[in-house]
N, C-alpha and C positions, 0 to 999 in steps of 0.2 A: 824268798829266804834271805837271811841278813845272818852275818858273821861276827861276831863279838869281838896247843901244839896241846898196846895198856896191855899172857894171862895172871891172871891174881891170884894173889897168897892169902890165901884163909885168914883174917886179919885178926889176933887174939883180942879179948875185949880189955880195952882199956875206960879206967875213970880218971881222966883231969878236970883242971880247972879250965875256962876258956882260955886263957892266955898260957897255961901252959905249953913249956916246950914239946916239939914231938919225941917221940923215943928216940934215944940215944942211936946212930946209925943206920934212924929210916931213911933208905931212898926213895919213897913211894912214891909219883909224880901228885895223888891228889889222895891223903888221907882223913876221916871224917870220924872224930871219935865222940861216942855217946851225943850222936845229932839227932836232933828232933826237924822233924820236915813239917808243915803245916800253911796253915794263915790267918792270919790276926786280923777282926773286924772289931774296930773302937777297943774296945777293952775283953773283947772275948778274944778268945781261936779257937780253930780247927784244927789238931792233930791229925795228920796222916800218917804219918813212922814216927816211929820214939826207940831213942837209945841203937841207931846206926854205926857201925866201927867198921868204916870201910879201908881199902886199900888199893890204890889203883898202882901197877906195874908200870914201868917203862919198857918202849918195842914190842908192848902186844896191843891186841883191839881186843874189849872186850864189850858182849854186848848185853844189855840189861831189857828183861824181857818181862810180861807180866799181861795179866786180864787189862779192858781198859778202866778205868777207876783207881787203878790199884794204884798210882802215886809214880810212873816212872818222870813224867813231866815235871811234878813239883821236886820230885829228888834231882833232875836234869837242871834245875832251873835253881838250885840251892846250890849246889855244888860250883856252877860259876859264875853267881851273884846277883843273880839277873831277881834273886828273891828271897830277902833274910831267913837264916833257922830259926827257929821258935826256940831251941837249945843246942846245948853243943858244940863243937868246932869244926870250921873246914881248914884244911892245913892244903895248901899249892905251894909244891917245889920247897916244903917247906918254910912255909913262912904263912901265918893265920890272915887267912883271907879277907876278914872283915876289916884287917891293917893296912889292907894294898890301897892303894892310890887307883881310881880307873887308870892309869896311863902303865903303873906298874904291871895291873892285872891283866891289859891287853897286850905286854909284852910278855905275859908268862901263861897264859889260858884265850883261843883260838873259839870261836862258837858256829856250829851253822845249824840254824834250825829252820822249824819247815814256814815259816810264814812268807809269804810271795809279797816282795814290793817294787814299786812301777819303777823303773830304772830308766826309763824312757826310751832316747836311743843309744844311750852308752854300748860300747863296745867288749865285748866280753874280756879284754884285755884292762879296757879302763876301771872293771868291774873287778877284775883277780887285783888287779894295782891298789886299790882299797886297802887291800890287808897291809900294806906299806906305810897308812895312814899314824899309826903309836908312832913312826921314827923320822916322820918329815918334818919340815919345819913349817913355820904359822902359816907359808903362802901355798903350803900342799903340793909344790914340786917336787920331783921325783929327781933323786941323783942317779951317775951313771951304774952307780953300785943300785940301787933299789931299782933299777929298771932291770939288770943283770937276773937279782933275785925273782923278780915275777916271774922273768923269764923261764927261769927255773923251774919255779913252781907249776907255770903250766906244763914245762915239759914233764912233771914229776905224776900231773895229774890228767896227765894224756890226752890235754885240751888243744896245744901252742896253736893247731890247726885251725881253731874256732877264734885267734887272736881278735881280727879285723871284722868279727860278725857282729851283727847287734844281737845285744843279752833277747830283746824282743822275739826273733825269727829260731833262738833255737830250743831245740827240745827238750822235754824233761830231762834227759838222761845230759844232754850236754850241759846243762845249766847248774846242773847238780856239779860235772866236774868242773864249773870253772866255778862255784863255789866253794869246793874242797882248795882249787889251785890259789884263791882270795886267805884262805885258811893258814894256807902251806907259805903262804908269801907274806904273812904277821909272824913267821918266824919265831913262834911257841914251842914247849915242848909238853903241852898239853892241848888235843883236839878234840870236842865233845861234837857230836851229831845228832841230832834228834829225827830219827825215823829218817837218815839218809836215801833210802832204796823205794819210799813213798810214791805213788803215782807212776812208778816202771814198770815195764815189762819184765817178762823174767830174766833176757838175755840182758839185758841193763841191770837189774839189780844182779845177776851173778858178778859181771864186769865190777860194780861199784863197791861189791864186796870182796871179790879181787882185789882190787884196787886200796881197798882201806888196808888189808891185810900187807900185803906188801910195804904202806906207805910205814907200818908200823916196825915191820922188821926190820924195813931197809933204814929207817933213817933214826931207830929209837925213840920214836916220840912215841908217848901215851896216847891211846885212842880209846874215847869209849863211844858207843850206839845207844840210843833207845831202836830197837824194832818190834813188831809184832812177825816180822817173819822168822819163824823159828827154825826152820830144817836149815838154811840156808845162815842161821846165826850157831844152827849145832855143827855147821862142816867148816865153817870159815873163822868166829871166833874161837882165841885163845881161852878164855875165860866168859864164865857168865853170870849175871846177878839177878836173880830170881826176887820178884815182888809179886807177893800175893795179895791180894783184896780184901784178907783179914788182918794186913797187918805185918805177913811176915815175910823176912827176907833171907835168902839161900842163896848161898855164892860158892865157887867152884869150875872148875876144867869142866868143859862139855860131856867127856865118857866120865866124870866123878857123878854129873847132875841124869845123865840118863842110865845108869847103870844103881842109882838110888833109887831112881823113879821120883824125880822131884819136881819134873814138868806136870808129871800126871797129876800127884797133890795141888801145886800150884793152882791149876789149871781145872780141877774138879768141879767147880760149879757153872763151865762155860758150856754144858748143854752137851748131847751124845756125842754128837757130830765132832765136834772137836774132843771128843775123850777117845771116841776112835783113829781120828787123825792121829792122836800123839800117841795112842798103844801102837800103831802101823810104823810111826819114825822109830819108838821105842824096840820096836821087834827087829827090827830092819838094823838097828845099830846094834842090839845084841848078835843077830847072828852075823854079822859084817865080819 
């Protein structure tokens, strides 16, 4: 995994220009108006979403869920840069993304997604100290204040224990929090994850979801998720953003999205077995 700082407001649809201002008094940490998601081969594309008007919250986590196909990667990967829109605009912290500087961007947008790279024997501490990298200077030393903030960061992400280990010896779940603590230590107020809770067990992904939830309240930064795990995205996130495989997209509070029945929709074409699973969460949360 490699690192690159949210529940949500039903976001009304707007039309601008690309360079237009955002609305007048948004605080949103990442809003996305009339975006087109895709990819462009020579002179064709791909459309995946068209005409997205998102809005991301500060101090919640929210998580964005969907069939696989359905685009939550290419909307994860637009959103903080890692992959031009076809149309539309992303707005971080206010200010139109495609304007940032990388140096700006990774002081205002934090990433950790699932891809695994050899670290060799770096120390899980020299690994969290990474995210320090936007504010050091050319020779990559670390000041007394940026050593102070890792510190932090691990203690924030319930690692500081794992400081002196190598990234090598530990386990998914720990490597994941000294990822989140690499995150927390590039001192963002925008943190995106891609399928965080990946390859844990269950008592590791409840912890990790703990753990985002918390990091969201407690310190107001914007969080968002991709996951596929859904019960545990219905009890822990604030907010969720529903992508379906036709194309369409649903957002709202967890009891807005199971009390419509918009998992169910969503989620229609993914075979019995899975239409049962979500009538049993869905029954279960009605009668709760």
């Amino acid at each position: 995994m490699i690192t690159h700082r949210f529940a949500f407001t039903r976001p009304r649809a707007i039309h601008s220009a690309p360079d237009a201002p955002p609305p007048n008094g948004d605080e949103s940490a990442i809003r996305a108006t009339d975006l087109i998601t895709g990819y462009r081969n020579g002179t064709s594309r791909r459309v995946v979403h068209r005409g997205l008007n998102l809005s991301l919250s500060r101090g919640k986590l929210t998580a964005l869920l969907g069939p696989n196909g359905a685009g939550k990667s290419t909307l994860m990967r637009t959103l903080c840069g890692l992959q031009p829109p076809l149309g539309g605009t992303v707005w971080i912290d206010g200010e139109p993304l495609h304007a940032l500087s990388p140096e700006r961007r990774a002081r205002k947008l934090a990433v950790v997604l699932t891809d695994r790279v050899d670290v060799g024997y770096m120390t899980a501490y020299a690994l969290a100290a990474l995210g320090r990298t936007p504010y050091t200077r050319w020779d990559g030393r670390l000041t007394a204040e940026d050593e102070a903030i890792v510190q932090e960061a691990m203690r924030a992400a319930r690692c500081e224990a794992l400081a002196a280990r190598a990234v090598a010896q530990l386990s998914d779940g720990e490597r994941q929090r000294v990822m989140i603590a690499r995150a927390l230590a590039q001192q963002t107020p925008i943190i995106l994850l891609d399928e965080p809770t990946a390859f844990l067990d269950l008592p590791r992904r409840i912890e990790i979801m703990h753990l985002l939830r918390d990091l969201a309240h407690q310190t107001g930064r914007a969080l968002l998720i991709s996951t596929h795990d859904l019960e545990l995205a219905l009890r822990y996130a604030d907010a969720l953003w529903l992508m379906g495989g036709d194309g369409t997209f649903v957002a709202g509070t967890p009891e807005q999205v199971h009390r419509r029945g918009e998992l169910l929709r969503v989620f229609a074409d993914e075979g019995t077995e899975v239409r049962r699973y979500l009538q049993e969460i869905h029954q279960r949360w009605t009668t709760s």
